[in-house]
N, C-alpha and C positions, 0 to 999 in steps of 0.2 A: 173402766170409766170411759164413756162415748166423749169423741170430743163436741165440741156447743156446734150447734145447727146457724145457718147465717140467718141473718134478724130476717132478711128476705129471699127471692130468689127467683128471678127469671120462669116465667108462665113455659110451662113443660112445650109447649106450641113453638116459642122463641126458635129452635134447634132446625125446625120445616120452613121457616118462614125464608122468603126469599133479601138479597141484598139491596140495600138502595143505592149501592154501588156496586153497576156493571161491572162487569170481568172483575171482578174482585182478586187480589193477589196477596198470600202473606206479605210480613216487613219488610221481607228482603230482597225480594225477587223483584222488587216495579213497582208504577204508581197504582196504589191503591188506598183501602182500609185493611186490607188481610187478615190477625186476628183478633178473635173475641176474646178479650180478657172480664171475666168481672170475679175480684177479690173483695173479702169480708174477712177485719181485724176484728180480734176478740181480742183479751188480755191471755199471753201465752200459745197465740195459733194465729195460722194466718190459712184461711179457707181460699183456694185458688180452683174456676173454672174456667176451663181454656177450651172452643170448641173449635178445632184447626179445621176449618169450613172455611171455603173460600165462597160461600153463600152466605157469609156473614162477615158484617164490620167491624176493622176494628178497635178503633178509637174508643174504647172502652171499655170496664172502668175499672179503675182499684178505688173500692168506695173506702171511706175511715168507717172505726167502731163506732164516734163520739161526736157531739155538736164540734162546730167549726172554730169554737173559739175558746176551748176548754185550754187548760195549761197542758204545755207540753208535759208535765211529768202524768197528768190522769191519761194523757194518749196513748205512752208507750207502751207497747206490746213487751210481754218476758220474754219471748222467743229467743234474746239475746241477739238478734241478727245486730249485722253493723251498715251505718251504707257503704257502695263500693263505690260514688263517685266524688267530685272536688269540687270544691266552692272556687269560682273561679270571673273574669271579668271577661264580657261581651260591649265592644264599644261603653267600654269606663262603668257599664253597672254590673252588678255584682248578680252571678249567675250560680245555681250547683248545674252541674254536665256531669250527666253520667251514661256511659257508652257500653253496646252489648262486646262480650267478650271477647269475641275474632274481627271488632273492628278496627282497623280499614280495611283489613286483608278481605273481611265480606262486605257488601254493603248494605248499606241502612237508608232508612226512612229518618227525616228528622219531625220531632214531635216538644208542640211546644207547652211546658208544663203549666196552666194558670193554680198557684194553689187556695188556698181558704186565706185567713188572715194570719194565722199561723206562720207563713212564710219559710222562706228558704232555709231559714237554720232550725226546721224542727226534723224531730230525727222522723217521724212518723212520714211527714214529705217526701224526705229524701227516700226513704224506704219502698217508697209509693210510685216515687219517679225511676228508681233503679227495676221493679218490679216491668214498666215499659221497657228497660234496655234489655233486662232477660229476654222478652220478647223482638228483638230486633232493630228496637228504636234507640235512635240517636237522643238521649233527651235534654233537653235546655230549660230550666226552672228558671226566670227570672225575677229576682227583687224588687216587684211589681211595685211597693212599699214602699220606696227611695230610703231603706235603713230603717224604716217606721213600723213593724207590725202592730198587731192588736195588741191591746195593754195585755200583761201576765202574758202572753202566751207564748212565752219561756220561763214562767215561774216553777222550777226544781222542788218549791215549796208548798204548794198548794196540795197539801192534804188535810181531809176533812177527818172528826176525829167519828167513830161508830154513833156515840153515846154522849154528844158533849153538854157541858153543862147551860143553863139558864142564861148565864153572862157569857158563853161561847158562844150561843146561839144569840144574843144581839149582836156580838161584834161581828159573827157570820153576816146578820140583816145587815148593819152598816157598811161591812168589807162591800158586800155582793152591789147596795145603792152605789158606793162608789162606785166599783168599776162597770156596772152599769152606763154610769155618765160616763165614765171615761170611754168606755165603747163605742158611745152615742158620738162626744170627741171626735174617736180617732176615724169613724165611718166619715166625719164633717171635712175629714180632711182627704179622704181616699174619692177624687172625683174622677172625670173623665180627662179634666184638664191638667191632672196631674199623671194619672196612671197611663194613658196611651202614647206619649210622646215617649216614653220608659222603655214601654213595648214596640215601638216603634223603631227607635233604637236598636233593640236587642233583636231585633228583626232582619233589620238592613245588615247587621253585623256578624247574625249568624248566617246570614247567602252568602258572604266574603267569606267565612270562617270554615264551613262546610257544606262548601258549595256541591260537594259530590251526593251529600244525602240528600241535599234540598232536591237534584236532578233525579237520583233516584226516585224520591218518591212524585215526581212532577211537582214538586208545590212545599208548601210547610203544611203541619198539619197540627189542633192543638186541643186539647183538653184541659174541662176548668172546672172545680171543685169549689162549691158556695161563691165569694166574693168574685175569683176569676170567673164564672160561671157567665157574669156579663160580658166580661170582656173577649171570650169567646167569641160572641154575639156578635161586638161591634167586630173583631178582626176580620169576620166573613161576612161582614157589608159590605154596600158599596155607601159610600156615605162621604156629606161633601169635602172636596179636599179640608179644609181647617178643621173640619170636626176630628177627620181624621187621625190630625197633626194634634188633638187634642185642646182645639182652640174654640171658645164659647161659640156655642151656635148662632149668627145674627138672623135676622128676619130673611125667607125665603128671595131669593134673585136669579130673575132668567139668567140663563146662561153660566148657571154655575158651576165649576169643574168638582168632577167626583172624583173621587179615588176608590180606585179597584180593591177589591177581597184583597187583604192579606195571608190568609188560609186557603188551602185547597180544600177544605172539612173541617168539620171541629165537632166537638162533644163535651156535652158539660152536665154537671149532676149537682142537686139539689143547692142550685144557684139563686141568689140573694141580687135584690135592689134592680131587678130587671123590670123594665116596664114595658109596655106598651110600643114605646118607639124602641126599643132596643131592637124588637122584632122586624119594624116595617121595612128595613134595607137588606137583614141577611140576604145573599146570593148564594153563599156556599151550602153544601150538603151540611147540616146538622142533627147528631141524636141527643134528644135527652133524656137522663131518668131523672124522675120527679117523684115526690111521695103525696098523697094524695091528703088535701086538707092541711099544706104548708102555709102558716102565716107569713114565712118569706118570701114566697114564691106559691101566690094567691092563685088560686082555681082560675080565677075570668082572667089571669095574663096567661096562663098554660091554655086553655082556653081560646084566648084569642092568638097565640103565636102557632098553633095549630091550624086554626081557618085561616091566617097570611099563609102559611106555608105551604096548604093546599092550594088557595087560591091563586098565587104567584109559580107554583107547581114546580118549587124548589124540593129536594131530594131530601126527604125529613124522616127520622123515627123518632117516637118519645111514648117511653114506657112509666107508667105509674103505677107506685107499690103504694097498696096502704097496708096499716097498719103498725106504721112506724115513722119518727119524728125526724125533722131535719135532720138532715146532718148523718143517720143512722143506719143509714142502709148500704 
């Protein structure tokens, strides 16, 4: 028995293509991106391409099997793996870190983890973010959530039956309207004003904490999965200081102070509720993958964060898979 093929897979071209970050270095050796990771969950396997090319970036990705907000128990892989790091607190919010094997004794890159709605207590995450420290990275998932993730998505419960009956099949339509709205909810609540003052925090707190990866790799650097996927975004603007600080945006005013990138890079994949203006401030290098024809992540904003990013002639890749659905590649 062959084991499953990945839903997708990096254009054979990928491998000759040049870096959009000079002198490119692995993890561990200096600042850079260094290597390419992109992993593919199935149920029972965990598919890992690694191209140790230092003509390639690499802040990316370990993608999931599954939409972003499916229960944790439909996520889990059989594989049995466990994660190897600790939920732990970064300036009072609640963080998992997990560290590659020989560190401090070698040094790291620090990598900061944005995940889907899911959050820091799903095993699949963690699994996701350890998979970065194998590779060299220091990594820091923070509870981007303040203790809130998406509804169910820690339900141990949520299994659907093969064959259910008549009256299973309405209470499935009713369960699903529900948490529908409650989705709709819990999106009402996850704003900018809530979420980056979070990361803001866990920011200033991981340069005190580990300051030697941060100098290692010149900068922080972060990757974001669906929901994080924005806030990616905003880390590596420059954007004015209160927006920054996570504070309503007020009507434009000379002379207003900005605040610098907080990334040195970033990379996000098949990210949710980006618009438009998420785009027009990045500074940092950004790659993304995107799946072609995403309701959440519309053609004309992939689209248009492509012409900013030439036009402004910041240091971008963004690769689009089709034939296959959010969340699944």
């Amino acid at each position: 028995m062959t084991d499953p093929q990945p839903a997708t897979k990096a254009p054979e071209t990928d491998a000759a293509e040049g870096s959009i970050f000079p002198n490119d270095t692995p993890a561990q050796t200096g600042p850079s991106m260094g290597v390419y990771i992109l992993v593919f969950q199935r149920p029972g396997v965990v598919l890992t391409e690694s191209v140790r090319n230092t003509a390639r970036p690499t802040v990316l990705l370990v993608g999931s099997r599954a939409p972003c907000y499916l229960p944790e128990a439909e996520l889990q892989t059989a594989s049995g793996a466990a994660p190897t790091g600790e939920i732990s607190k970064i300036a009072d919010v609640d963080v998992y870190i997990t560290k590659p094997s020989d560190y401090p004794h070698s040094p790291s890159k620090l990598l900061l983890f944005l995940s889907s709605g899911t959050g820091i207590h799903s095993i699949n995450n963690q699994l996701q973010a350890d998979q970065y420290a194998s590779e060299g990275f220091l990594v820091v998932m923070p509870d981007q959530f303040g203790g809130d993730p998406a509804p169910n998505s820690g339900n141990p419960n949520a299994v659907q039956e093969a064959h259910p009956s008549v009256i299973e099949q309405v209470k499935l339509v009713a369960t699903e309207t529900v948490q529908s709205f409650m989705l709709d909810m819990w999106l009402a609540r996850q704003t900018p004003e809530k979420v980056m003052p979070i990361l803001q925090k866990v920011v200033e707190g991981a340069k005190e904490e580990f300051a030697d990866a941060v100098a290692n790799g010149g900068g922080i650097y972060a990757v974001g999965y669906c929901f994080g996927g924005k806030y990616v975004l905003l880390l590596g603007s420059e954007l004015p200081d209160a927006v920054a600080k996570g504070q309503a945006q007020k009507d434009e005013e000379q002379g207003v102070v900005k605040a610098k990138p907080l990334i040195r890079a970033g990379a996000l994949a098949h990210a949710t509720m980006v618009t438009k203006h998420d785009i027009e401030a990045v500074k940092s290098p950004i790659s993304m993958a995107c799946v072609e024809n995403d309701p959440l992540f519309p053609d004309d904003i992939r689209e248009a964060a492509q012409k900013n990013l030439e036009e402004k002639q910041i240091k971008h890749e963004i690769k689009v898979y089709p034939g296959v659905p959010h969340g699944q590649w």
